[in-house]
PyMOL Python script that loads the backbone (N, CA, C, O; Angstrom):
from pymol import cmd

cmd.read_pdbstr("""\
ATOM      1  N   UNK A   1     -72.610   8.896  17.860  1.00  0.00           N
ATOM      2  CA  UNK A   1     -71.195   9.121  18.135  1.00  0.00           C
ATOM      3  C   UNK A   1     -70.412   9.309  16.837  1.00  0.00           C
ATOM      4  O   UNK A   1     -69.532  10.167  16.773  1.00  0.00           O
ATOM      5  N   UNK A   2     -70.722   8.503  15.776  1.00  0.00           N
ATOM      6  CA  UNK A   2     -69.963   8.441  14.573  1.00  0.00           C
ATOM      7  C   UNK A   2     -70.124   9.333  13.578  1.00  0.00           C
ATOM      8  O   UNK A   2     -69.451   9.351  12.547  1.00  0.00           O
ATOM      9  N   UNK A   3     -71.762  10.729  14.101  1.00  0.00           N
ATOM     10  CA  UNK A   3     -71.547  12.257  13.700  1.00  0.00           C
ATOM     11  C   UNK A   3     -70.323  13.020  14.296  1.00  0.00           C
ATOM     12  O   UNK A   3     -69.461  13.675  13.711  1.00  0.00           O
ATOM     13  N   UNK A   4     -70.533  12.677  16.005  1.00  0.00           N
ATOM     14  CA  UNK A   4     -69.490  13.548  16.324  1.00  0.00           C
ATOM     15  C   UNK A   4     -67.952  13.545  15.967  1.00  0.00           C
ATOM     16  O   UNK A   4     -67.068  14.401  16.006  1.00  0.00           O
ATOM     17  N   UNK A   5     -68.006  12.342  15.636  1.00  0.00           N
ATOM     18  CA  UNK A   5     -66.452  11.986  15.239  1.00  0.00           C
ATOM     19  C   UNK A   5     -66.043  12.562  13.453  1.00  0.00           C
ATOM     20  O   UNK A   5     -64.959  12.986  13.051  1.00  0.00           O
ATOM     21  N   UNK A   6     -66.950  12.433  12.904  1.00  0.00           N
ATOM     22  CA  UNK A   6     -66.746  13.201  11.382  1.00  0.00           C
ATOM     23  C   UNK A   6     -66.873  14.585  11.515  1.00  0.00           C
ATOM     24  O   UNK A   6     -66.870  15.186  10.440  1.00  0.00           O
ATOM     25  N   UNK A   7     -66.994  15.333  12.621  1.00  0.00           N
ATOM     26  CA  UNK A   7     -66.998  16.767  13.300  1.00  0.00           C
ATOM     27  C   UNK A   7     -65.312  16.972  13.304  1.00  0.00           C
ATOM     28  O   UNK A   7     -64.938  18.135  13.453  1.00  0.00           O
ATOM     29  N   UNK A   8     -64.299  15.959  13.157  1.00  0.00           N
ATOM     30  CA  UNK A   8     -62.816  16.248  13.031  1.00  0.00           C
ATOM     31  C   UNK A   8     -62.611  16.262  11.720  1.00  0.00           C
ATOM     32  O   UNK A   8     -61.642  16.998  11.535  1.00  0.00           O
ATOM     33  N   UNK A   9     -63.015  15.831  10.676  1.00  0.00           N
ATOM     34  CA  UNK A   9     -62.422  15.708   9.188  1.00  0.00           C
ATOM     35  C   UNK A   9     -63.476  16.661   8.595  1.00  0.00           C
ATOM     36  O   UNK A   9     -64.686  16.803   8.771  1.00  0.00           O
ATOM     37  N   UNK A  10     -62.269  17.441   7.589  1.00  0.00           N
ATOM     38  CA  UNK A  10     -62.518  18.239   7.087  1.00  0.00           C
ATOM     39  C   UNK A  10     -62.281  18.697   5.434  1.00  0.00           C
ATOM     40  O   UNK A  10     -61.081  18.562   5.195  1.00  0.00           O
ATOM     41  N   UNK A  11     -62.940  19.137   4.354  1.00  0.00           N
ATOM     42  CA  UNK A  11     -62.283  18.884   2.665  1.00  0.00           C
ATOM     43  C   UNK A  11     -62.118  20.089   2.275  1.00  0.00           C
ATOM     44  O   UNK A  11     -63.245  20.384   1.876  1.00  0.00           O
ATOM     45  N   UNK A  12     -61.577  20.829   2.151  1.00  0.00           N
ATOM     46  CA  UNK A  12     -61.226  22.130   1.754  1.00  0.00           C
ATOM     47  C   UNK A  12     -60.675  22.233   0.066  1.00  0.00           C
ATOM     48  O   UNK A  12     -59.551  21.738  -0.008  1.00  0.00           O
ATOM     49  N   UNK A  13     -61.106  22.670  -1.092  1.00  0.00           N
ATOM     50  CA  UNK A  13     -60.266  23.116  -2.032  1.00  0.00           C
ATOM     51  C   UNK A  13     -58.607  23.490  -2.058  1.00  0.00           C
ATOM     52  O   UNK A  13     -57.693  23.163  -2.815  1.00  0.00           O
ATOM     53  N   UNK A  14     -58.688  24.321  -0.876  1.00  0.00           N
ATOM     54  CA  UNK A  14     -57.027  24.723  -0.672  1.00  0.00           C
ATOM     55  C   UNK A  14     -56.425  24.019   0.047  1.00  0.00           C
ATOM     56  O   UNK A  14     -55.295  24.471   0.230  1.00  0.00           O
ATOM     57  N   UNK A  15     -56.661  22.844   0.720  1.00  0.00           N
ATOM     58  CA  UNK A  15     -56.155  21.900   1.441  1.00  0.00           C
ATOM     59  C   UNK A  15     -55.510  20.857   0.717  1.00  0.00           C
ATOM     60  O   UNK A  15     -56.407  20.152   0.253  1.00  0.00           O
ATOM     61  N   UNK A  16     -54.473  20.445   0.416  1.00  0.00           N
ATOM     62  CA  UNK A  16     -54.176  19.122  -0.178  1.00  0.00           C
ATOM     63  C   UNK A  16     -55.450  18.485  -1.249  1.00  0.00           C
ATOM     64  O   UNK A  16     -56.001  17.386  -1.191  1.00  0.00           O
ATOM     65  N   UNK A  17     -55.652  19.510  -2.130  1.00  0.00           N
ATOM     66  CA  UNK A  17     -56.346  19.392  -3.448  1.00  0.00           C
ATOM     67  C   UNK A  17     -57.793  18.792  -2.831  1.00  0.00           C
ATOM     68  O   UNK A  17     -58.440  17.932  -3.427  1.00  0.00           O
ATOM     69  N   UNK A  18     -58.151  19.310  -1.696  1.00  0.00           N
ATOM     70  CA  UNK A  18     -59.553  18.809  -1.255  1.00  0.00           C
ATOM     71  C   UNK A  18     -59.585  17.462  -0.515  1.00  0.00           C
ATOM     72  O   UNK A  18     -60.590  17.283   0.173  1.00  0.00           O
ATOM     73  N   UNK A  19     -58.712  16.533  -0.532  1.00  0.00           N
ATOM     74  CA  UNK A  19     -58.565  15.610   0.028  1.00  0.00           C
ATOM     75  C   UNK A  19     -59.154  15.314   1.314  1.00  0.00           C
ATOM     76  O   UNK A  19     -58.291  15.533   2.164  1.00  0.00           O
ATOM     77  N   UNK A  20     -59.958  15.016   1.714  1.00  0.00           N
ATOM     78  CA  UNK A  20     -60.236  14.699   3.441  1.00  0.00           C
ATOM     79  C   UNK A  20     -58.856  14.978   4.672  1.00  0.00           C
ATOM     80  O   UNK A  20     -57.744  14.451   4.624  1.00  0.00           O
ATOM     81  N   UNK A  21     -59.196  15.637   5.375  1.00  0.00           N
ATOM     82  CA  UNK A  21     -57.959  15.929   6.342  1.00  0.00           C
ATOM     83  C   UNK A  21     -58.478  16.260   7.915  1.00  0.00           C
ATOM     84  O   UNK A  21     -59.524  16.763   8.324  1.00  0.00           O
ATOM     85  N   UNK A  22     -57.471  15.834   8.503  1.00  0.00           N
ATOM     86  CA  UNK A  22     -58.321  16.069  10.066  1.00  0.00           C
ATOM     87  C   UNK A  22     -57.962  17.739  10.373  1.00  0.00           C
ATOM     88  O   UNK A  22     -57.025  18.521  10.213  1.00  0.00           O
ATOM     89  N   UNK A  23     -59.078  17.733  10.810  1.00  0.00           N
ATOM     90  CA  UNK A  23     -59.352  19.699  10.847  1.00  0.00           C
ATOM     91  C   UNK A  23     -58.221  20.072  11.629  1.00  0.00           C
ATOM     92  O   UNK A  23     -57.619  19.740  12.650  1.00  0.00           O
ATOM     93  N   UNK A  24     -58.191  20.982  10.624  1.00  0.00           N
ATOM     94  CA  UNK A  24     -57.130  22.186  11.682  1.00  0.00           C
ATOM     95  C   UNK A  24     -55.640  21.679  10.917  1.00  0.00           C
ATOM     96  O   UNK A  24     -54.624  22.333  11.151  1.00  0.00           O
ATOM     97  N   UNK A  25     -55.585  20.535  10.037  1.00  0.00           N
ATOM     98  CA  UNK A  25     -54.046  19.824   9.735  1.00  0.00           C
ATOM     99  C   UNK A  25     -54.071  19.779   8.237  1.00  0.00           C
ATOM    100  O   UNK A  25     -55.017  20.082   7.510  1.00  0.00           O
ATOM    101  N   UNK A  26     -52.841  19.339   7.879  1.00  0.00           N
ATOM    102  CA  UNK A  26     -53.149  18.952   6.410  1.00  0.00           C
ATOM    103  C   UNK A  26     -52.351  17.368   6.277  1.00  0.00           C
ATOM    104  O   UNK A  26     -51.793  16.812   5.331  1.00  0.00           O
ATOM    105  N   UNK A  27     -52.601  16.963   7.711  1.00  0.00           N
ATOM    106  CA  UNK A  27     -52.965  15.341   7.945  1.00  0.00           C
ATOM    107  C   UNK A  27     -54.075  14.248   7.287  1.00  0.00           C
ATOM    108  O   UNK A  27     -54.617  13.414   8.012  1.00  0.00           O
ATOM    109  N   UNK A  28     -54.295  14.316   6.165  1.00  0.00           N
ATOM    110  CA  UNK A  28     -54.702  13.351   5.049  1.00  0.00           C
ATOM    111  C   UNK A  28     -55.654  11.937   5.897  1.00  0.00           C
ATOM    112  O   UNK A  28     -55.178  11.133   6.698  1.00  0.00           O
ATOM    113  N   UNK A  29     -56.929  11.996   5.447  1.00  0.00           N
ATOM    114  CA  UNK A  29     -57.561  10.642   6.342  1.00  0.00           C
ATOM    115  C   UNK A  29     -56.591   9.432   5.620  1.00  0.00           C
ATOM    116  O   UNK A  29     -56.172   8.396   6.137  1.00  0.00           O
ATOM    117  N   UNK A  30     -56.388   9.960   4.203  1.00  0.00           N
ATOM    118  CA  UNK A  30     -55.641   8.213   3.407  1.00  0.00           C
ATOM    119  C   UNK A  30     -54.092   8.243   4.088  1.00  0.00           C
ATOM    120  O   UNK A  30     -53.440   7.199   4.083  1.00  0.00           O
ATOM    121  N   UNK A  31     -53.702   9.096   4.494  1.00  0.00           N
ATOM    122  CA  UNK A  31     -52.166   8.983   5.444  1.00  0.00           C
ATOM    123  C   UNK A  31     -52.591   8.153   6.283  1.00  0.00           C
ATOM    124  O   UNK A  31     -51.989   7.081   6.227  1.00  0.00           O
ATOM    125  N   UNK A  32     -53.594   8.227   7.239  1.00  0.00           N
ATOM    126  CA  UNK A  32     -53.476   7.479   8.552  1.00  0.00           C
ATOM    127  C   UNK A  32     -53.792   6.717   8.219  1.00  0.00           C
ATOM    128  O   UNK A  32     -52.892   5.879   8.269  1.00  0.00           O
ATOM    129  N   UNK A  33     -55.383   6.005   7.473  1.00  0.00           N
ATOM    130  CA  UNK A  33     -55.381   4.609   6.740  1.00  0.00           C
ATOM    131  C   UNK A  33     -54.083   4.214   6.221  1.00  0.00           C
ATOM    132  O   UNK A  33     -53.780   3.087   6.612  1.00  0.00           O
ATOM    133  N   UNK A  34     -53.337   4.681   5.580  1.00  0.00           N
ATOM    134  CA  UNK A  34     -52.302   3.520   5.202  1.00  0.00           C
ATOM    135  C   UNK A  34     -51.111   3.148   6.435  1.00  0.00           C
ATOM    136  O   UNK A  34     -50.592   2.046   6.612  1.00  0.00           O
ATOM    137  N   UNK A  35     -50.818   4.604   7.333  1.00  0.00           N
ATOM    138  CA  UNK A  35     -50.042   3.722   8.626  1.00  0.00           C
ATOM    139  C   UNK A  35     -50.860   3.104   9.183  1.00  0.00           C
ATOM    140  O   UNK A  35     -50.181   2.168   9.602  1.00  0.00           O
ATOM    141  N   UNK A  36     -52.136   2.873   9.605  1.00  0.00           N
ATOM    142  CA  UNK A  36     -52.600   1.737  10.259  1.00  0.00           C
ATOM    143  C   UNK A  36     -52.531   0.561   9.496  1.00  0.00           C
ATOM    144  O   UNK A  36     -51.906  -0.344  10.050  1.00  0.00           O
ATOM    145  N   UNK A  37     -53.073   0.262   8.184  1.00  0.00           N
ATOM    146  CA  UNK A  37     -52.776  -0.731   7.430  1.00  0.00           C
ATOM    147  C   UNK A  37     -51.254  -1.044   7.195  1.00  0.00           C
ATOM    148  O   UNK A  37     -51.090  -2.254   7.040  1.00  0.00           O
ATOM    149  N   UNK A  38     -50.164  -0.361   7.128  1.00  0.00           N
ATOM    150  CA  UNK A  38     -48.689  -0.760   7.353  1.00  0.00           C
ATOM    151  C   UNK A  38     -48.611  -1.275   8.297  1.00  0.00           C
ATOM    152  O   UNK A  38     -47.463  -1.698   8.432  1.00  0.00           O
ATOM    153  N   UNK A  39     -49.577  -1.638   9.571  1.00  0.00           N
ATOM    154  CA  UNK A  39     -48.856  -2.037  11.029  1.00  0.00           C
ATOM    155  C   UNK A  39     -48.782  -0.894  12.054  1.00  0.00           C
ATOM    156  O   UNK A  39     -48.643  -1.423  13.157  1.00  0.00           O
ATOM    157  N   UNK A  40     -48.798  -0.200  12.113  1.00  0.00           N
ATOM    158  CA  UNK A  40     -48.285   1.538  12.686  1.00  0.00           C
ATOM    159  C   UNK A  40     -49.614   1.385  13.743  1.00  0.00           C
ATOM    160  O   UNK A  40     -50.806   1.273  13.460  1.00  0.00           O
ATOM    161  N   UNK A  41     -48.971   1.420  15.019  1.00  0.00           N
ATOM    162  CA  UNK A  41     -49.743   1.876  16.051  1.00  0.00           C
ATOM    163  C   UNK A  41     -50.580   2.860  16.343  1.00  0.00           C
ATOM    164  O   UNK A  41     -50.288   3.774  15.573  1.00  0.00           O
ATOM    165  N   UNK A  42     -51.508   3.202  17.064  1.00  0.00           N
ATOM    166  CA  UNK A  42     -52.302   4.374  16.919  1.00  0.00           C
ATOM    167  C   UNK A  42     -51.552   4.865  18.009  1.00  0.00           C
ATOM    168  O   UNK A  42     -51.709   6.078  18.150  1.00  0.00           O
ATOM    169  N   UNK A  43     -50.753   4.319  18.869  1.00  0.00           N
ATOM    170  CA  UNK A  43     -50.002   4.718  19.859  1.00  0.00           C
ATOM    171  C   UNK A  43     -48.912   5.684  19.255  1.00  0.00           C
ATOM    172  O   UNK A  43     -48.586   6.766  19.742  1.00  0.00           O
ATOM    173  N   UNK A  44     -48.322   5.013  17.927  1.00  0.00           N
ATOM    174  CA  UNK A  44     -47.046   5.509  17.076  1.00  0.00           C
ATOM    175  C   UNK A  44     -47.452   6.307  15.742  1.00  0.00           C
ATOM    176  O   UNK A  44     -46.674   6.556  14.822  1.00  0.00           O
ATOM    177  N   UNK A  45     -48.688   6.631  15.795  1.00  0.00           N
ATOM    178  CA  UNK A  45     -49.101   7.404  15.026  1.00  0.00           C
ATOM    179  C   UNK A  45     -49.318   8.853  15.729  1.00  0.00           C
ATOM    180  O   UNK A  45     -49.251   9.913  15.107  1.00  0.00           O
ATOM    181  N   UNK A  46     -49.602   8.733  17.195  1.00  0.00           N
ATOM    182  CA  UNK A  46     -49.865   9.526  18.219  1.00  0.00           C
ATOM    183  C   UNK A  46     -47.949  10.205  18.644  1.00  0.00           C
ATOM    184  O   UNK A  46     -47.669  11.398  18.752  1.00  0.00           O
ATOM    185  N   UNK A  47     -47.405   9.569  18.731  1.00  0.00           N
ATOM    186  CA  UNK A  47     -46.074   9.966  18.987  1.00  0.00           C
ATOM    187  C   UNK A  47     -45.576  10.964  17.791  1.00  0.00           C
ATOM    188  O   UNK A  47     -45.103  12.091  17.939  1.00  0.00           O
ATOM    189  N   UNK A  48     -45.853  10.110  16.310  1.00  0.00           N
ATOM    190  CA  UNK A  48     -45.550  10.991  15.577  1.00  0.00           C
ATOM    191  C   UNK A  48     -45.802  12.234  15.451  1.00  0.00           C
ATOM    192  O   UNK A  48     -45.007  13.150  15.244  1.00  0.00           O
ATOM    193  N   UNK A  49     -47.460  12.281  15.635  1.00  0.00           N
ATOM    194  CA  UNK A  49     -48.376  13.603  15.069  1.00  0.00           C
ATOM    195  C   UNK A  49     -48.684  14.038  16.347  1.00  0.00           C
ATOM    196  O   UNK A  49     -49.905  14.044  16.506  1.00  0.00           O
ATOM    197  N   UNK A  50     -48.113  14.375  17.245  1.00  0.00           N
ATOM    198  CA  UNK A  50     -48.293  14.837  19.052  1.00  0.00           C
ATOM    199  C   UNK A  50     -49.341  15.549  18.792  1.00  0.00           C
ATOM    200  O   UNK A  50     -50.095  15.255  19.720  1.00  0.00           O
ATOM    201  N   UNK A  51     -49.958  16.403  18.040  1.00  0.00           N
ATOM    202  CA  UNK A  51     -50.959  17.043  17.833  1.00  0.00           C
ATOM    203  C   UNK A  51     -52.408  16.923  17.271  1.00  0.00           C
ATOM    204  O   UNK A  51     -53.209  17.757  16.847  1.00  0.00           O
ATOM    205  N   UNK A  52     -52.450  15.278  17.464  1.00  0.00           N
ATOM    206  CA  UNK A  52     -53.345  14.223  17.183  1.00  0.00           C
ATOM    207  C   UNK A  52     -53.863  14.094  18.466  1.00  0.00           C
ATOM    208  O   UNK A  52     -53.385  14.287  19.584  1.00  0.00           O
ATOM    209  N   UNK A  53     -55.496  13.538  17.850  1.00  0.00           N
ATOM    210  CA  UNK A  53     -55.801  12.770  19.239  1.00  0.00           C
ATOM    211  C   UNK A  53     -56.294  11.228  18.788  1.00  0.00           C
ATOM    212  O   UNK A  53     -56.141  10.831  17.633  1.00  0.00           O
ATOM    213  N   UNK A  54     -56.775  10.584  19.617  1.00  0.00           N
ATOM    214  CA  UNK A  54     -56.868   9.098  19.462  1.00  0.00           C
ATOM    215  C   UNK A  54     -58.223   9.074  18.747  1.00  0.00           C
ATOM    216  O   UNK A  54     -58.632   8.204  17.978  1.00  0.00           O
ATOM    217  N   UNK A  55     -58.906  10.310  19.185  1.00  0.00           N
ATOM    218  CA  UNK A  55     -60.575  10.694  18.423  1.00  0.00           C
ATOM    219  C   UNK A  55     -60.294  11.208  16.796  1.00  0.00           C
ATOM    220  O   UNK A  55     -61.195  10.964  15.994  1.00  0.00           O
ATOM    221  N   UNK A  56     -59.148  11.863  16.338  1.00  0.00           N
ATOM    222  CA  UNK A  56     -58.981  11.861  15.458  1.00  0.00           C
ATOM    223  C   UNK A  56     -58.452  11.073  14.460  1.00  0.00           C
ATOM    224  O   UNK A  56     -58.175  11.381  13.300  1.00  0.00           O
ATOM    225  N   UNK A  57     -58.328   9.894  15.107  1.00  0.00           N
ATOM    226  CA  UNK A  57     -57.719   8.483  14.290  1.00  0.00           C
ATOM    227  C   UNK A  57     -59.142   7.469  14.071  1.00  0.00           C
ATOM    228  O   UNK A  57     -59.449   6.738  13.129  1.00  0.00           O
ATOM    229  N   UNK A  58     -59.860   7.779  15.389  1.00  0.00           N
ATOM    230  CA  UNK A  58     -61.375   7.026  14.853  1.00  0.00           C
ATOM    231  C   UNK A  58     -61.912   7.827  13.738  1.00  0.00           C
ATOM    232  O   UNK A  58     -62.409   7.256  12.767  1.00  0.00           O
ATOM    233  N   UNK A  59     -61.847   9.080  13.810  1.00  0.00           N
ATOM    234  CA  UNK A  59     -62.764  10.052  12.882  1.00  0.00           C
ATOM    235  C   UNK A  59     -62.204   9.523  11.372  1.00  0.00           C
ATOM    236  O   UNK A  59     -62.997   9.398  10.438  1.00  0.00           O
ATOM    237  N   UNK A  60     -60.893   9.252  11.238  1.00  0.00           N
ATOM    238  CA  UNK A  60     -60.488   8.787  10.016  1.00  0.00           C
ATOM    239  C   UNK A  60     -61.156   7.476   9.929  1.00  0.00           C
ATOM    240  O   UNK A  60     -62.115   7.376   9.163  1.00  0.00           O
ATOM    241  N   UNK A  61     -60.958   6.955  10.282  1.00  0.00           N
ATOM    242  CA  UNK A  61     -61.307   5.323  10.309  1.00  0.00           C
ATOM    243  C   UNK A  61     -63.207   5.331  10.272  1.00  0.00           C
ATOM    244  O   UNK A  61     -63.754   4.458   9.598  1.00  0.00           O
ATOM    245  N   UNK A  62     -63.989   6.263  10.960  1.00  0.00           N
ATOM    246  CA  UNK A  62     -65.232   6.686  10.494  1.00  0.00           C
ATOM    247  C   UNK A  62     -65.720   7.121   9.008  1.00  0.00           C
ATOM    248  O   UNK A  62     -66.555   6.625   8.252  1.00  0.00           O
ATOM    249  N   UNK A  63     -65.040   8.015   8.916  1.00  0.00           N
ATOM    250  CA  UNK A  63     -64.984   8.493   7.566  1.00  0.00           C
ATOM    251  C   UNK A  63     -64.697   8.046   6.502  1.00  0.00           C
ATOM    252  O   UNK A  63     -65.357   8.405   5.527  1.00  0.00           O
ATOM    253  N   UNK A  64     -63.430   6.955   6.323  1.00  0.00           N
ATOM    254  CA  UNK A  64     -63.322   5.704   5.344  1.00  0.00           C
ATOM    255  C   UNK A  64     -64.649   4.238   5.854  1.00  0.00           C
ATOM    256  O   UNK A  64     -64.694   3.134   5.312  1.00  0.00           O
ATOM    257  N   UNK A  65     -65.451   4.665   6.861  1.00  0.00           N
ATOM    258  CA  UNK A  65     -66.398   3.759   6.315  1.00  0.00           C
ATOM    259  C   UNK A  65     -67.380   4.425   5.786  1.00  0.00           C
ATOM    260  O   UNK A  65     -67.693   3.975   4.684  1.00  0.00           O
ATOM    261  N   UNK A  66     -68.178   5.592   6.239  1.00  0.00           N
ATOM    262  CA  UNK A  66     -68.662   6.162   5.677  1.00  0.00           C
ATOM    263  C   UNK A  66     -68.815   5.879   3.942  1.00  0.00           C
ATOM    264  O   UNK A  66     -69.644   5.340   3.209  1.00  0.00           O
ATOM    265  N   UNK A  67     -67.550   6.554   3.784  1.00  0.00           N
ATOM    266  CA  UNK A  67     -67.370   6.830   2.507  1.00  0.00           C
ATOM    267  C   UNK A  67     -67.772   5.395   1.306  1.00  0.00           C
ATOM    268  O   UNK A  67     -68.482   5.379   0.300  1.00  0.00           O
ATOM    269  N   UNK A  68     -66.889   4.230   2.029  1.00  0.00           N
ATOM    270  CA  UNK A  68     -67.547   2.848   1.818  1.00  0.00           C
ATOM    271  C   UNK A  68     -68.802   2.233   1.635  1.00  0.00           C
ATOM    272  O   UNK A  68     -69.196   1.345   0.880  1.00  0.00           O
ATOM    273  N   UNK A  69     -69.405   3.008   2.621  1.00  0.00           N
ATOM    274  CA  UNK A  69     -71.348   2.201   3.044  1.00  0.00           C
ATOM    275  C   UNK A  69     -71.617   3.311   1.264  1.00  0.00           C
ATOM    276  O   UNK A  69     -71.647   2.730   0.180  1.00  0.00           O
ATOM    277  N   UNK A  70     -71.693   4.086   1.324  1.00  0.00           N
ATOM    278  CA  UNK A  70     -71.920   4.589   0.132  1.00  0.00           C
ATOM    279  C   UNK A  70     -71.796   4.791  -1.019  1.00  0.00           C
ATOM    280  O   UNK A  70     -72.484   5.508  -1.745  1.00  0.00           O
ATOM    281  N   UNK A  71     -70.692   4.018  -1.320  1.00  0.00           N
ATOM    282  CA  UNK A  71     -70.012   3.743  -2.582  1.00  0.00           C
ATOM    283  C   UNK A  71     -70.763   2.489  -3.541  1.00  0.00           C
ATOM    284  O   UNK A  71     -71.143   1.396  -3.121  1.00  0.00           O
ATOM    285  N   UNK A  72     -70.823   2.860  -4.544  1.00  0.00           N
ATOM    286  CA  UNK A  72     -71.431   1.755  -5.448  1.00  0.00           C
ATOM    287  C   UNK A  72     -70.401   0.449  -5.928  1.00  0.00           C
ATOM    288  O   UNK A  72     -69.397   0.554  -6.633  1.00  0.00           O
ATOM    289  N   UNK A  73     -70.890  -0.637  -5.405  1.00  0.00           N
ATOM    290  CA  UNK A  73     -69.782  -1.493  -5.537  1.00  0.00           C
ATOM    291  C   UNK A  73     -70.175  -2.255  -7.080  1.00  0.00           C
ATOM    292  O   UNK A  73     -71.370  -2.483  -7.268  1.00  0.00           O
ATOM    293  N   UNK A  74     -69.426  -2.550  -7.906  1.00  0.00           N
ATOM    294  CA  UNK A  74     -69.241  -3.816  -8.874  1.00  0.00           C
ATOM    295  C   UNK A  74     -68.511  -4.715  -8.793  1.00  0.00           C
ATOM    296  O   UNK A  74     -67.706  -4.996  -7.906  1.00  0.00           O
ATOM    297  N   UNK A  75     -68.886  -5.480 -10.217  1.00  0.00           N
ATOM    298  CA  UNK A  75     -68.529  -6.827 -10.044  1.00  0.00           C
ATOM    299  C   UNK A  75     -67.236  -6.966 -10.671  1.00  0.00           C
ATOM    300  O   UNK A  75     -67.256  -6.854 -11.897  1.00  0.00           O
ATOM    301  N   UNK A  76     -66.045  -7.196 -10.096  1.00  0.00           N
ATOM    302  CA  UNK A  76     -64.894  -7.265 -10.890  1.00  0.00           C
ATOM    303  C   UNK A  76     -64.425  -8.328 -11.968  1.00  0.00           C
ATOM    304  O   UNK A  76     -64.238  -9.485 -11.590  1.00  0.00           O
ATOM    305  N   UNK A  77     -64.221  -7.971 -13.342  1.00  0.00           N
ATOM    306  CA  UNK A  77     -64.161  -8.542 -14.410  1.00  0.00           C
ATOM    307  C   UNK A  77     -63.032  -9.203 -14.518  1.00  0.00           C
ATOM    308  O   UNK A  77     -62.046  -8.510 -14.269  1.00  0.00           O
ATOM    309  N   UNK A  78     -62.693 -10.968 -14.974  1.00  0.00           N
ATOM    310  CA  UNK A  78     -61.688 -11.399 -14.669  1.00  0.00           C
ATOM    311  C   UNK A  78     -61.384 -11.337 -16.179  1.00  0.00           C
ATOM    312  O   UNK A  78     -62.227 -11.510 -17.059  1.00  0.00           O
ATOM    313  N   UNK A  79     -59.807 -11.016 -16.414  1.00  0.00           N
ATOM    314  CA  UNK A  79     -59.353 -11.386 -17.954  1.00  0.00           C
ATOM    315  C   UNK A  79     -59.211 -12.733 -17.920  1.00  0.00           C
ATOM    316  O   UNK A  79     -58.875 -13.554 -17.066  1.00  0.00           O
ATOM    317  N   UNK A  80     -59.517 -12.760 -18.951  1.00  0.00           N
ATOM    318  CA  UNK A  80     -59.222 -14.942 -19.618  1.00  0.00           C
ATOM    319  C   UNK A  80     -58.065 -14.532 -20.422  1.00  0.00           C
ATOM    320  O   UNK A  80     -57.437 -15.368 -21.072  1.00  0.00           O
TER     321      UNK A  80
END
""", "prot")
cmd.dss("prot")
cmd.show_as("cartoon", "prot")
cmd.util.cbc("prot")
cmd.orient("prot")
């Protein structure tokens, strides 16, 4: 399921400098991560962007894990 759902996001050069975006928009996956992390409903994210679907708010939320499981994590250095 979590192929078909990265079947909505899309990275284009001419798109918002390549940025991840849900296809067809230049609706930003890090836009909707941060209204969901502000609090922002997927209900009121849906009102906003009427041209959203609720599959394209998982596909974001897929795609920032994605991107996560694959990322090389370190160890963060504390200043003294």
């Amino acid at each position: 399921m979590e192929h078909k759902l990265l079947e909505h996001i899309e990275i284009n050069p001419q798109v918002l400098a390549g940025k991840p975006v849900i296809k067809g928009t230049r609706i930003s996956v890090e836009l909707i991560l941060r209204m969901l992390s502000q609090g922002i409903s997927v209900e009121e994210i849906l009102e906003e962007y009427p041209h959203l679907t609720e599959e394209d708010i998982k596909a974001a939320l897929a795609y920032a894990a994605e991107s996560l499981a694959v990322e090389e994590v370190l160890p963060l250095v504390k200043n003294e």
